[in-house]
C-alpha positions as a printed NumPy array, in Angstrom:
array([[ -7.869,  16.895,  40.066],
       [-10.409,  19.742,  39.442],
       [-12.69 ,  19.046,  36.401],
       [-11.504,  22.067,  34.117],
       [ -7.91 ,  20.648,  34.084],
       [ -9.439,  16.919,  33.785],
       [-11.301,  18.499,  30.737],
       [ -8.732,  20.379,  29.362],
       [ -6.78 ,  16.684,  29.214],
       [ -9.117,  14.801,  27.905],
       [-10.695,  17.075,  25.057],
       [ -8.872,  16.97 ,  21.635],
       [-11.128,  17.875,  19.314],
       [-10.303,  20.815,  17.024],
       [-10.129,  24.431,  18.541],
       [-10.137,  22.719,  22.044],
       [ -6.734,  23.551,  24.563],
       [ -5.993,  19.796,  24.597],
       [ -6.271,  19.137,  20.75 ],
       [ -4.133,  22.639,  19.084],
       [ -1.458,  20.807,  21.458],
       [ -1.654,  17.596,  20.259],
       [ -1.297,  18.538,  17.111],
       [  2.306,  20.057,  17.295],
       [  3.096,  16.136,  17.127],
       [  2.546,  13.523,  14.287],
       [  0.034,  11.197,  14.789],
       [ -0.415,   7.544,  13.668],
       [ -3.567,   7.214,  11.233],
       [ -3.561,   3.768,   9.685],
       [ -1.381,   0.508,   9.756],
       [  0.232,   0.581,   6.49 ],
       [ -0.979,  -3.288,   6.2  ],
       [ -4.545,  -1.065,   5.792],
       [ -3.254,   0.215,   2.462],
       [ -2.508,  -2.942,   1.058],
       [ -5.677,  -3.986,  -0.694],
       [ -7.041,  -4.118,  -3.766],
       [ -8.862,  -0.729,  -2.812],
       [ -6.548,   1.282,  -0.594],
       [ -8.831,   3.598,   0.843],
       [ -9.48 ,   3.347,   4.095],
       [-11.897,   5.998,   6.774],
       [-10.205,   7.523,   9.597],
       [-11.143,   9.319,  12.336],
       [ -9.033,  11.295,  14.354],
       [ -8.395,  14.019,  17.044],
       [-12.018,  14.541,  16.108],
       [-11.732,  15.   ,  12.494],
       [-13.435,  12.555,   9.899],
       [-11.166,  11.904,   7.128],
       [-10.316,   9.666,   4.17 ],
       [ -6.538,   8.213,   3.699],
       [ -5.858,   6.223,   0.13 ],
       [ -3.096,   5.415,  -2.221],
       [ -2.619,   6.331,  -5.981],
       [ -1.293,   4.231,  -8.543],
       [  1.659,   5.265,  -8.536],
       [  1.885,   4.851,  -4.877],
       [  1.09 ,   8.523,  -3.287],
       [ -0.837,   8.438,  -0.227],
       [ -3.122,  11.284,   0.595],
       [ -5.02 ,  12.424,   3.79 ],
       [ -8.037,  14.344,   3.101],
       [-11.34 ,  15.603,   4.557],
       [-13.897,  12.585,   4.285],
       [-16.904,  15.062,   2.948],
       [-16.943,  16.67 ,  -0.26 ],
       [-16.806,  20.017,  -0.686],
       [-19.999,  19.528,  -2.758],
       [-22.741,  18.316,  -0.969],
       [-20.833,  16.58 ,   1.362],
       [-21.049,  13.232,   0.244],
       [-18.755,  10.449,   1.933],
       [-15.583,  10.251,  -0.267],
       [-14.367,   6.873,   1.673],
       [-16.932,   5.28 ,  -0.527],
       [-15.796,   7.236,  -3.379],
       [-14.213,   6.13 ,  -7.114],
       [-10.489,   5.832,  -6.32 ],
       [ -8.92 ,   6.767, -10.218],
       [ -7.393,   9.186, -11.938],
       [ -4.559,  10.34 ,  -9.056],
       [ -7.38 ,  10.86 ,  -6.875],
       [-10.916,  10.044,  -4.724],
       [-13.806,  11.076,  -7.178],
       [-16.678,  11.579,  -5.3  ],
       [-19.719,   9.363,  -6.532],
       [-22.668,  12.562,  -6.392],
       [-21.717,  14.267,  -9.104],
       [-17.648,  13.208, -10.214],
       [-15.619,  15.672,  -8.642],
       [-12.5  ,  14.395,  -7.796],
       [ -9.642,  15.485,  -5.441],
       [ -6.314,  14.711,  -5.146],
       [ -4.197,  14.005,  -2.114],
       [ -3.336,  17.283,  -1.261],
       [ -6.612,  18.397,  -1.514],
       [ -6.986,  20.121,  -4.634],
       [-10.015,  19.642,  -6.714],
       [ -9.331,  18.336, -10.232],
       [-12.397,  17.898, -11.79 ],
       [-16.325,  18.766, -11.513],
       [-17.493,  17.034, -14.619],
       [-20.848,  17.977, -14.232],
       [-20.238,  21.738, -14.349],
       [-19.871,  23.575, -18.493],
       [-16.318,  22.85 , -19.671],
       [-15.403,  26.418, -19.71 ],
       [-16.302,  25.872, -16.078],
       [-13.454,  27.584, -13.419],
       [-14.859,  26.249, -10.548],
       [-12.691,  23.338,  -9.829],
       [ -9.841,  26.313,  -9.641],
       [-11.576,  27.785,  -6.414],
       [-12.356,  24.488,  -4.656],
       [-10.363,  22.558,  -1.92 ],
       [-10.887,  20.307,   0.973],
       [ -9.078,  19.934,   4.263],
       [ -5.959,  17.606,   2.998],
       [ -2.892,  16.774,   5.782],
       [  0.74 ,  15.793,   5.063],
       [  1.335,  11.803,   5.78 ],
       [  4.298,   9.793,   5.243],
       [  4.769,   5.826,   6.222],
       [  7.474,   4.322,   9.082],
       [  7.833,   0.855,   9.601],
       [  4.277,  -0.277,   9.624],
       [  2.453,   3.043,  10.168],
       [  0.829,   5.585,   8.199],
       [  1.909,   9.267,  10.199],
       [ -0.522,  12.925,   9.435],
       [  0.853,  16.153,  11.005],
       [ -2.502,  17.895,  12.089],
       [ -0.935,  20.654,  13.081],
       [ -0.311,  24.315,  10.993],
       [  2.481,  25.173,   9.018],
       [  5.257,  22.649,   8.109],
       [  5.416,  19.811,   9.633],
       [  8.497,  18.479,  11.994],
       [ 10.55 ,  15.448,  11.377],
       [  9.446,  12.454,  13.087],
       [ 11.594,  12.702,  16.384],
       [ 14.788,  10.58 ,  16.599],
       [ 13.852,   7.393,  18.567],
       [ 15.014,   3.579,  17.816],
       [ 11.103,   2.413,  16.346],
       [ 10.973,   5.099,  13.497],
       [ 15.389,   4.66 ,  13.325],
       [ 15.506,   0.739,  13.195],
       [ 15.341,  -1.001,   9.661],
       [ 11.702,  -2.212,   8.686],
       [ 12.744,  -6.115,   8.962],
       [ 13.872,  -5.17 ,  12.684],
       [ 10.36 ,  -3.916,  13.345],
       [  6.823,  -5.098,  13.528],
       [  3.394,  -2.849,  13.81 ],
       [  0.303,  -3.407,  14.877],
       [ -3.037,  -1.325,  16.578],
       [ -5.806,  -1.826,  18.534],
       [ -9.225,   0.264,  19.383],
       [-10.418,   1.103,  23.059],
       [-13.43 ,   1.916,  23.977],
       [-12.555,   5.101,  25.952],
       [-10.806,   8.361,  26.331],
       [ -7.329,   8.461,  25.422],
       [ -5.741,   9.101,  28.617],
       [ -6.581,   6.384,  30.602],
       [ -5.339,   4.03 ,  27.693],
       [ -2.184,   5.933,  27.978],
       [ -1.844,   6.136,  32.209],
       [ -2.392,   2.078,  32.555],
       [  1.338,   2.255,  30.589],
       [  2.582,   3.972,  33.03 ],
       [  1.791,   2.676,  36.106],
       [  4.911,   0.057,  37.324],
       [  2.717,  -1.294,  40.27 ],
       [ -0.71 ,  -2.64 ,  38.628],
       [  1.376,  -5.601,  36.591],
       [  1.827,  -7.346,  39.894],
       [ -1.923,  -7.685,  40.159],
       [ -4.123,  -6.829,  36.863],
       [ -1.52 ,  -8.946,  35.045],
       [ -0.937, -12.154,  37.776],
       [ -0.572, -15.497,  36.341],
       [ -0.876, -18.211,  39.252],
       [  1.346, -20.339,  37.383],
       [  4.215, -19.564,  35.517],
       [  4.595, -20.689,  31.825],
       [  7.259, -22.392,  29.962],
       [  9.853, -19.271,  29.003],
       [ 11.112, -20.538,  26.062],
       [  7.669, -19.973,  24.801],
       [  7.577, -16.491,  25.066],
       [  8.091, -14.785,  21.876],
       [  6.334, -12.074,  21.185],
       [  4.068, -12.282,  24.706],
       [  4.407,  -9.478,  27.656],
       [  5.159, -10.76 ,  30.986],
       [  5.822, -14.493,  30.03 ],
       [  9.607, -14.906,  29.458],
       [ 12.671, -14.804,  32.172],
       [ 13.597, -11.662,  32.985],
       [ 17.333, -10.48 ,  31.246],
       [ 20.526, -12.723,  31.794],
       [ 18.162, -15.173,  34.744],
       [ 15.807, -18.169,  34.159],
       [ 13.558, -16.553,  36.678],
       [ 10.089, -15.767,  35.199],
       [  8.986, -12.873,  35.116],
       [  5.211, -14.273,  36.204],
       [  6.619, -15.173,  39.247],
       [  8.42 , -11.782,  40.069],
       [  5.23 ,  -9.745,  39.383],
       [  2.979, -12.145,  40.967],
       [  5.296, -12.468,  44.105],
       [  6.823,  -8.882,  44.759],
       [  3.394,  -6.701,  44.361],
       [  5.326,  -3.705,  46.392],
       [  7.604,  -2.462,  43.844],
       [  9.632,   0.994,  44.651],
       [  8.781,   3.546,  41.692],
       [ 10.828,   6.764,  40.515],
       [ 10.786,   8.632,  37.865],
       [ 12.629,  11.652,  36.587],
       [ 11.83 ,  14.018,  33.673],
       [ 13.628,  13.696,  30.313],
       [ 13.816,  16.225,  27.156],
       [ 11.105,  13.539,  24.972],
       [  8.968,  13.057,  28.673],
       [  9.987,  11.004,  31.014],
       [ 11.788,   7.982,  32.762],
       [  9.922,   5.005,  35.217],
       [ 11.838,   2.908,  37.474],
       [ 10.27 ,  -0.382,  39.31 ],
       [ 12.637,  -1.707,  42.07 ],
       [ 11.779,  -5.067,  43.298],
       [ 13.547,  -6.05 ,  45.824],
       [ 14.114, -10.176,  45.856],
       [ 13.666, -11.62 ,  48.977],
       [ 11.87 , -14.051,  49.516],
       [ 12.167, -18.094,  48.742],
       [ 15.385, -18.228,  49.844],
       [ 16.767, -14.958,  48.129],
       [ 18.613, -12.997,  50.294],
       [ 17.589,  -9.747,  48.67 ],
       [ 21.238,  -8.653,  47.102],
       [ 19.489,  -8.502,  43.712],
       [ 16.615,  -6.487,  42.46 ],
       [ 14.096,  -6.751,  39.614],
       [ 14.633,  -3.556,  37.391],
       [ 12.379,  -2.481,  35.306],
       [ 12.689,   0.879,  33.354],
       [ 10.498,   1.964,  31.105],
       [  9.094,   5.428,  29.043],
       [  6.721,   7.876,  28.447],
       [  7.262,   9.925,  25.583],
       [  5.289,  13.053,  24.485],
       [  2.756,  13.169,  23.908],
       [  0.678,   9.983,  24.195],
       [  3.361,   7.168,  24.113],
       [  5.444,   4.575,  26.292],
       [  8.296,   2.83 ,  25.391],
       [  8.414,  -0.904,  27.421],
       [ 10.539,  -4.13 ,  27.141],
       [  8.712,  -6.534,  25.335],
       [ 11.721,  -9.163,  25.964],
       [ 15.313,  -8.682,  26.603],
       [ 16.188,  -7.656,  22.901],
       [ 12.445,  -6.194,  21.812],
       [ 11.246,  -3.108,  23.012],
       [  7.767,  -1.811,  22.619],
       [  6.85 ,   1.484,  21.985],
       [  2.924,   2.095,  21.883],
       [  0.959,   5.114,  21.184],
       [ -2.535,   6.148,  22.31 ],
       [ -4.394,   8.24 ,  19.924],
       [ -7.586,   9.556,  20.119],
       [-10.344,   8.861,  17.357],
       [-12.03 ,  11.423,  19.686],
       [-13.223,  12.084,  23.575],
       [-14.806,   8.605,  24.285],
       [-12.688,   6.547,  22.015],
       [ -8.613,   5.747,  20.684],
       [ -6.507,   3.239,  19.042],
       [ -3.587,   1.985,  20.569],
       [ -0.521,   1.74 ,  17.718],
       [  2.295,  -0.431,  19.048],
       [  5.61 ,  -0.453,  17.297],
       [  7.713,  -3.325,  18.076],
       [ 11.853,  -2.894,  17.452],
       [ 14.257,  -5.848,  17.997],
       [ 17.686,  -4.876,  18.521],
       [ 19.289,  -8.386,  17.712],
       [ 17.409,  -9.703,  15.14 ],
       [ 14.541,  -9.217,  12.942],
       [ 10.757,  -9.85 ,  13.696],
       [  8.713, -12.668,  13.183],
       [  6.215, -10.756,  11.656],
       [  3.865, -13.55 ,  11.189],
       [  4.075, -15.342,  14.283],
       [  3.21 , -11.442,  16.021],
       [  0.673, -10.892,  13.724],
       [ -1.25 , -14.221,  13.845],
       [ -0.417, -13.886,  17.739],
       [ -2.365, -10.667,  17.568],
       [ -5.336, -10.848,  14.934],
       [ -7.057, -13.453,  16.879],
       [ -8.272, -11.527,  19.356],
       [-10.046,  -8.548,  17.123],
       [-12.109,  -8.433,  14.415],
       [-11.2  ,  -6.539,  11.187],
       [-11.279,  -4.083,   9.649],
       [-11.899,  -1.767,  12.582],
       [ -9.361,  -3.711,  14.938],
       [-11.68 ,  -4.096,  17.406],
       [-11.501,  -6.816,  20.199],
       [-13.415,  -9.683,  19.801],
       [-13.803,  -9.507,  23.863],
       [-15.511,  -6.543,  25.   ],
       [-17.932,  -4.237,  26.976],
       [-21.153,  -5.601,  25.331],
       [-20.124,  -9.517,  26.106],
       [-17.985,  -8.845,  29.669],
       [-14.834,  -9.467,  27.667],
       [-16.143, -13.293,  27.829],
       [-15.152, -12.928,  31.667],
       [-14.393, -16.52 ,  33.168],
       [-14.877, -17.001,  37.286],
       [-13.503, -20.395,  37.409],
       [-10.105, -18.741,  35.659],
       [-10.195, -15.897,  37.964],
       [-10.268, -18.232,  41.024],
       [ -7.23 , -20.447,  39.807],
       [ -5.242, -19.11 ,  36.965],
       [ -5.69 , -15.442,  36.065],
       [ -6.192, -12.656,  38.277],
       [ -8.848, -11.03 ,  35.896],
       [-10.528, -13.949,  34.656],
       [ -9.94 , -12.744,  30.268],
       [ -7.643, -15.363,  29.364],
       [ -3.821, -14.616,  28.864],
       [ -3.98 , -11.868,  26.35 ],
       [ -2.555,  -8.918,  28.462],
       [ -3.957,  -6.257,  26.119],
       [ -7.107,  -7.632,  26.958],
       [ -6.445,  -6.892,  30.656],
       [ -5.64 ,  -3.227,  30.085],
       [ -8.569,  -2.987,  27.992],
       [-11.063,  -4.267,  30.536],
       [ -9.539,  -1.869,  33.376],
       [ -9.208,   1.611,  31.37 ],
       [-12.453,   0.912,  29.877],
       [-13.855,   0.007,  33.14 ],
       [-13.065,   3.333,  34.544],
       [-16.008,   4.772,  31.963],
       [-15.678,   6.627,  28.457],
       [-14.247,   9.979,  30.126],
       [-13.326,   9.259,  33.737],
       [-13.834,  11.605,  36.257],
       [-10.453,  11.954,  37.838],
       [-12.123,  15.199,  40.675],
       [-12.979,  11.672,  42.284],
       [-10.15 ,   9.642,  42.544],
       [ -7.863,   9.071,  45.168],
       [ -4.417,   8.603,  44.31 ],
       [ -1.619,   6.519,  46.001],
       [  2.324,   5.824,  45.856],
       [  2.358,   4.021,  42.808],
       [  0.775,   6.775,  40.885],
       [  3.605,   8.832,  40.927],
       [  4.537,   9.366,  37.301],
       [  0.62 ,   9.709,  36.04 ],
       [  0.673,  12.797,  38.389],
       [  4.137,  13.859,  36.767],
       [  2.819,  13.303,  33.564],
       [ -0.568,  15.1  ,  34.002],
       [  1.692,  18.279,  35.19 ],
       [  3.752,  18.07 ,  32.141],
       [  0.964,  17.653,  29.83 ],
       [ -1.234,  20.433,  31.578],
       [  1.786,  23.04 ,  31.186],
       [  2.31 ,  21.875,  28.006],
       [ -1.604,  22.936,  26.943],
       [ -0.706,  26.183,  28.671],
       [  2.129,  27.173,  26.936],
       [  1.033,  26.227,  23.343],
       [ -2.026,  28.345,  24.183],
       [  0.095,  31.295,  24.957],
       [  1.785,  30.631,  21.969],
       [  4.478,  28.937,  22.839],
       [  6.235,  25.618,  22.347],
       [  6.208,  22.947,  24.914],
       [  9.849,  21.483,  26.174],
       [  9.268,  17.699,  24.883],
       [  7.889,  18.708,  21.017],
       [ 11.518,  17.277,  19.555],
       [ 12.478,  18.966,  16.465],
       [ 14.772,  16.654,  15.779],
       [ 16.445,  16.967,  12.107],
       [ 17.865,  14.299,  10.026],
       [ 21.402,  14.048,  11.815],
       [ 20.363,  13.699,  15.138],
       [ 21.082,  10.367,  16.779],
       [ 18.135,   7.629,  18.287],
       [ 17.543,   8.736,  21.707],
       [ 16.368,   5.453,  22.369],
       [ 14.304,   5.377,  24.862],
       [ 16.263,   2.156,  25.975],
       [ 13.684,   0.52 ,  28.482],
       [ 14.992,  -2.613,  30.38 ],
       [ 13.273,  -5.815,  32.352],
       [ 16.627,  -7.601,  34.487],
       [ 17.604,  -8.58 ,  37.585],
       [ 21.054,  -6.762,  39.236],
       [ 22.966,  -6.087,  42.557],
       [ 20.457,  -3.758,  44.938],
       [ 21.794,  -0.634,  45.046],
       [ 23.376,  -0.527,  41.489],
       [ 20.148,  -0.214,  39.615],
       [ 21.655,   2.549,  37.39 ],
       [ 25.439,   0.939,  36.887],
       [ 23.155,  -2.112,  36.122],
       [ 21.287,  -0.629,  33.614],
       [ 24.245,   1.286,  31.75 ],
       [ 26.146,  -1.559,  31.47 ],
       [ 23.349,  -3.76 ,  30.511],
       [ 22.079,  -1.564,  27.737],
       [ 25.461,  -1.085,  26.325],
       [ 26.433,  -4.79 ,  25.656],
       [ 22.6  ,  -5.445,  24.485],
       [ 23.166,  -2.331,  21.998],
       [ 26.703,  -3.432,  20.964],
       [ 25.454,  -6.863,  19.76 ],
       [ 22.727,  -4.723,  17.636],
       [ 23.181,  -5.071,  13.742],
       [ 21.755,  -1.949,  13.47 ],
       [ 22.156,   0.105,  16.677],
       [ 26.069,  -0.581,  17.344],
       [ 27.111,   2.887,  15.71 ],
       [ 24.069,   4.772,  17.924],
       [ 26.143,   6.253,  20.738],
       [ 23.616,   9.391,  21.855],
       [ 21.107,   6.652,  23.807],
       [ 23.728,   5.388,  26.024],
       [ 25.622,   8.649,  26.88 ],
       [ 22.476,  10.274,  28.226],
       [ 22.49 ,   8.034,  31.615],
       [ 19.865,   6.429,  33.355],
       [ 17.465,   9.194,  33.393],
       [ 17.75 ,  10.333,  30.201],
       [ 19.019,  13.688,  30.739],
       [ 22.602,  14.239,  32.248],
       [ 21.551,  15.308,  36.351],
       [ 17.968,  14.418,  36.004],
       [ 16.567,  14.903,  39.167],
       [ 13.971,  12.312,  40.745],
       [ 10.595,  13.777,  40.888],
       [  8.964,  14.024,  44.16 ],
       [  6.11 ,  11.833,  45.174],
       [  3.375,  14.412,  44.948],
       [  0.45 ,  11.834,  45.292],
       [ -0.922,  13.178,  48.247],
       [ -0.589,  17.025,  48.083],
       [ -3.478,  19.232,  48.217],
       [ -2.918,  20.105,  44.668],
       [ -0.62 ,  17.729,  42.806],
       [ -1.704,  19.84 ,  40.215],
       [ -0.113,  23.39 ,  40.976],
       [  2.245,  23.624,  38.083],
       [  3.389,  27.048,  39.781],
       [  5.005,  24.707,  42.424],
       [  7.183,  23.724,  39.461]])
């Protein structure tokens, strides 16, 4: 990859390429678990932007620049009363929309509070997250997928902070072939202990673990085709061996979706759908939205499964760069591939943050099993383009309130090689039928395999010259 395009990816920060594109698309802020304190004001930084997010009284939320428009005093630490953050300097106080209501300090007769404002940004709350639209001008709807679509009880949310760029959070997600070794277990766990864990139950309608699929069939065949909110990943694994006579395959679909997101299969019923937003160029949360189609979340047991492993409030990982993420050599060499334990987030973390703060992708060398990172570095590179020629990229959804969940319906089961995509409609449609909630949500299912009616496998451009050359289309 040359290093302007690797920069023009990475950078998000305001008035950079990268950054007036990502913000075309809402972007999660806060957990709304955050918000529920005695004092609901909580910093954020995002996209490069310091700001301050709190709750009113009378239960407003507003997003607003963290410095006041005084002195610049730090309004996080501000006096949260009178339908607004007063700032502790001198008592001005502004509202959530930005708005200055008061400058106490200033003659009565005083008009300034009239010609003062502060950068504010328009938020609303979906199951478990607080959402700001960056962007200029009015904001879209949030795009019609099952996590924001599913009733709260159905879903669970939860976040997590990395300790580099954004994009390499986001390209571990989609990249089929490293579970086989980053995430190896050398012995497989009981499955009907799985709830709520990635990797550790039986893959859908077997008792076949799926520990002992990844850790045995490490050659998986990938494709993926482009869909209207991104794109589609297939993993084929062919089983074969141990007295399998390789007439069924391991299928495993999954999702990226514009512009920093994946949608996974947690379990046969849960789905995962996890975004990667930047606090700024070195650093960005990872915001996971869990949806259960059959019944509704033990939020508890996720949580407590969760909160363990980071310390609050920044939601930071108790194992990290500055203690070797508590690395163990004696696990490495006889239970764990990685040697951190069985927390799989913890795995990701160590390799994207591994790779350095902003990696330098002019020296990689890609393979095979990188196909859809190079698709989805194309995509997102033409998508910078066009917004900076003032247009609008193909997978910004402007969805409006009547359009049906697109899903994306991911999938983790074993079927009849050959018949991945017969497998997989018929699969999804008796998993979606048993749904209390998504039975009536036809749109998902009629769209096919790929998303898109005719979607068209992408090639494997992994080795070209230039995978980049979006003028080869």
């Amino acid at each position: 990859m040359r290093a302007e395009d690797n920069q023009k990816l990475t950078e998000t920060g305001p008035g950079t390429p990268g950054g007036d594109w990502m913000r075309l698309y809402w972007q999660p802020v806060a957990l709304s678990e955050e918000l529920e304190t005695e004092r609901p004001v909580v910093p954020v930084r995002v996209l490069g932007e310091d700001l301050v997010l709190f709750r009113n009284d009378d239960g407003t939320t507003g997003l607003i620049d963290r410095r006041c428009a005084h002195r610049g005093a730090d309004l996080s630490l501000g006096r949260l009363e009178d339908g607004g953050l007063r700032c502790y300097f001198h008592g001005w106080l502004f509202d959530g929309g930005g708005s200055c209501l008061d400058t106490p300090a200033e003659p009565e007769d005083s008009r300034l509070r009239s010609k003062v404002r502060i950068r504010s940004y328009p938020v609303r709350e979906c199951n478990g997250i607080v959402w700001a639209y960056l962007g200029d001008g009015t904001p879209p709807n949030l795009p019609s997928l099952d996590c924001f679509i599913a009733p709260e009880e159905y879903t669970f949310a939860f976040k997590g902070y990395l300790d580099c760029n954004w994009l390499q959070a986001l390209e571990v997600g989609i990249d089929p072939a490293h579970a086989s070794y980053l995430h190896r277990f050398e012995e497989d766990e009981d499955t009907g202990d799985s709830y709520g864990k990635q990797f550790r139950g039986a893959s859908l309608g077997t008792d076949l673990p799926m520990t002992k699929i990844l850790r045995e069939y490490g050659r998986p065949e990938i494709l993926n085709a482009r869909t209207e909110y991104g794109q589609r990943i297939v993993a084929l694994r062919k089983l074969d061996k141990e007295g399998l006579d390789g007439s069924s395959t391991h299928v495993r679909i999954t999702h990226q979706v514009f512009p920093h997101g994946i949608t996974i299969p947690l379990s046969g019923a849960m789905a995962i759908t996890q975004w990667h937003v930047p606090i700024d160029d070195v650093s960005c949360y990872w915001y996971a939205m869990f949806t259960s189609l059959d019944e509704p979340v033990d939020k508890s047991t996720m949580r407590a499964q969760r909160i363990e492993g980071i310390t609050l409030p920044g939601y930071k990982p108790v194992r990290n760069r500055a203690n070797s993420y508590q690395f163990d050599y004696q696990e490495q060499r006889t239970q764990t591939y990685t040697g951190l334990g069985r927390d799989i987030n913890v795995h990701d973390q160590m390799a994207v943050e591994g790779q350095g703060y902003i990696y330098d992708r002019s020296r990689e060398t890609l393979s095979r099993s990188d196909r859809a990172i190079v698709t989805y570095r194309r995509m997102a590179l033409q998508a910078i383009d066009t917004v900076a020629d003032g247009g609008s990229p193909e997978t910004l959804l402007m969805d409006t309130a009547d359009v049906e969940s697109r899903g994306p319906i991911p999938l983790d089961g074993i079927g009849p090689t050959g018949e991945w995509e017969q497998y997989w409609a018929g699969s999804i449609a008796d998993l979606r039928k048993a749904s209390p909630w998504a039975s009536g949500l036809q749109e998902a299912l009629v769209t096919g395999p790929a998303g898109v009616p005719g979607a068209e496998v992408e090639p494997d451009r992994s080795q070209s010259a230039d995978a980049y050359d979006r003028a080869a289309g």
